[in-house]
N, C-alpha and C positions, 0 to 999 in steps of 0.2 A: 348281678345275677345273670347266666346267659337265659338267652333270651330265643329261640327257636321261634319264627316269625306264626307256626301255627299253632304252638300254646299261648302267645301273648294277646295279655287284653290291656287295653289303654282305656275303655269306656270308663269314664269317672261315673257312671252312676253304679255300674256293674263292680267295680272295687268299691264303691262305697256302703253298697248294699252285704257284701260282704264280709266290710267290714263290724258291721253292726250285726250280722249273724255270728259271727268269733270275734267278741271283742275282748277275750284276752290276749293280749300281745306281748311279743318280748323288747323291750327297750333295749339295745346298745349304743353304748357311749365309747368313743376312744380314750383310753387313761394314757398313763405315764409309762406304767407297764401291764396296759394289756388292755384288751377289751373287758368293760364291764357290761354286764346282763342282767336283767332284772324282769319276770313275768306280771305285768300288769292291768288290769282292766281299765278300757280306753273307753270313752265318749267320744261320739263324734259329730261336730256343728258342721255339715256339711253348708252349709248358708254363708261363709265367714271366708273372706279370703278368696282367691283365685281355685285353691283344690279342697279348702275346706281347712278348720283345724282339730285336734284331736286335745281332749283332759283328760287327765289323769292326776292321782298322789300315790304316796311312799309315806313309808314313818320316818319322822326326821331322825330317827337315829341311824337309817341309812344312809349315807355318805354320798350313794347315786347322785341325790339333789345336788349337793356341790359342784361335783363335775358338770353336771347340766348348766350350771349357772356359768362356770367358767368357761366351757365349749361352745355351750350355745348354740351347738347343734347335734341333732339323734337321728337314730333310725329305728324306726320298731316293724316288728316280722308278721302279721297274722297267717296264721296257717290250720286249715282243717285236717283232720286224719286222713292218713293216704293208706293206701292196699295196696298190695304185693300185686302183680298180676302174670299169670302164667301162661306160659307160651302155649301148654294144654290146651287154653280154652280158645285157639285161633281154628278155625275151619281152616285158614290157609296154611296150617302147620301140616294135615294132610297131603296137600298138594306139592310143595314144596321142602317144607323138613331147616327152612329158612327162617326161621324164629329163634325167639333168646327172651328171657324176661323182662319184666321191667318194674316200675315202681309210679304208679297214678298218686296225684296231688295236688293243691290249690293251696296257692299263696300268697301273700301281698307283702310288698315293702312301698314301706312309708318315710321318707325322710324330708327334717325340716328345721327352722328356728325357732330355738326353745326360750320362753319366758318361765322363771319359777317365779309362783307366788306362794306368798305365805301371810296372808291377809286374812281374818278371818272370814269377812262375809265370804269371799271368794271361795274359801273353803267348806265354808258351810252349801255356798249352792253347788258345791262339786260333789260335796255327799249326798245331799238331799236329789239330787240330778239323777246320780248313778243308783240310789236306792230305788227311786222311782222306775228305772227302764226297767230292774229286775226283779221289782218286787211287785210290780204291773199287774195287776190279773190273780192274785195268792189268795187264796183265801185259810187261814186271817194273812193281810199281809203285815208288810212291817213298816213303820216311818221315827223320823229319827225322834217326835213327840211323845213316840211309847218310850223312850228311856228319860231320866230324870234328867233337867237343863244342866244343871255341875258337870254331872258327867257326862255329856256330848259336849260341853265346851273343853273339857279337859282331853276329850278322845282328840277334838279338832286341834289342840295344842301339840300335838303329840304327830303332826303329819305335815306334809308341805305337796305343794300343789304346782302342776306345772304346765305349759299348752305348746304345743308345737304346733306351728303358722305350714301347713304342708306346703315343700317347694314341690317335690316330683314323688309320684307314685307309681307303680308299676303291680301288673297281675301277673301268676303267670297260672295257665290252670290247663295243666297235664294230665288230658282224660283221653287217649288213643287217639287225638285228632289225624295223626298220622299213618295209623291202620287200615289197610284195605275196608271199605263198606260193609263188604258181609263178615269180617273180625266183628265190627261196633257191636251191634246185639248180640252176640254172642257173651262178650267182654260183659257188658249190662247184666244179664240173663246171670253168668257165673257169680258176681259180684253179690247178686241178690239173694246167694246162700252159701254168703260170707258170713255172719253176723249182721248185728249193726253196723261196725265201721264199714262194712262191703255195700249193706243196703242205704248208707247215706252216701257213700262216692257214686253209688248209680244213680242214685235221685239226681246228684249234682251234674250227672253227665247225660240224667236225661233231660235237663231243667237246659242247657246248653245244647240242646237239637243233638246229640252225642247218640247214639243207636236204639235211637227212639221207634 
């Protein structure tokens, strides 16, 4: 991914926190022919390991797991919704007439080695894991006791499990860093009646000392 020294973030705590805020990710694997991809919701043990590792499953009648077991090593992408951003909203577009658009965004790559399991307890606390973080706080919420045991053990039969040991991570979080001072809140300011997707890139960029 380039890497512009003033979008990158190296903080493991600041990619890890983010990633648990978007923790759908995309898996790819290298095939034979071609990249495979696969969108999946990640766990992540930041405690384990040097940078932490990530869980995840798949229905074993996707194939992904194979390649995993054979490669044995992945990379998955997290990324939040980005915003367009228009050279309109620069104060310094007055002055100058030296602007052009651009495209804000925050994202992580994660790559690592991959063990697949397919064990059941293993699977069973990968479900019960992941139902917990999001079922957290619901009311009524959900747990895997409310469905009949046959059939959560036949759901668990039916998926395979797998963790990747994080060797390197990387952020990169492209919010105007490189914008003149009096651009930043302006950029904020326009964003915030964008929509949703415009009023969370400005949270994000005001959460980052960004034109606060």
């Amino acid at each position: 991914m380039y890497q512009p020294a003033h979008f990158k973030i190296e903080d493991a705590g600041v990619i890890h926190a983010f990633i648990r805020a978007h923790p759908l990710g995309l898996l790819i694997s290298a095939g034979q022919d071609g990249p495979v991809v696969d969108p999946l919701p990640f766990l992540l043990d930041s405690k384990t390991g040097r940078l932490g590792r990530l869980r995840a499953h798949m229905a074993r009648a996707n194939q992904h797991w194979q390649l995993l077991a054979q490669t044995k090593t992945a990379l998955v992408v997290f990324q939040a919704q980005g915003h367009y951003i228009s050279p309109g909203w620069y104060p310094t577009k007055a002055e100058t007439g030296k602007v052009v658009p651009t495209w804000n965004y925050v994202t992580v790559q994660v790559s690592g080695r991959v063990s697949v399991r397919e064990d059941a307890a293993w699977l069973r606390c990968q479900v019960e894991d992941l139902t917990g973080v999001h079922e957290g706080g619901r009311e009524p919420g959900w747990t895997t006791s409310d469905a009949p045991a046959d059939f959560i053990s036949a759901q668990l039969r039916g998926i395979v499990g797998f963790e990747i040991e994080i060797d390197q991570m990387v952020g990169k979080f492209k919010l105007s860093q490189n914008r003149p001072a009096k651009d930043q809140p302006a950029i904020v300011a326009a964003l915030e009646t964008e929509g949703s997707a415009g009023a969370a890139l400005a949270a994000l960029m005001r959460a980052q000392g960004i034109g606060a």
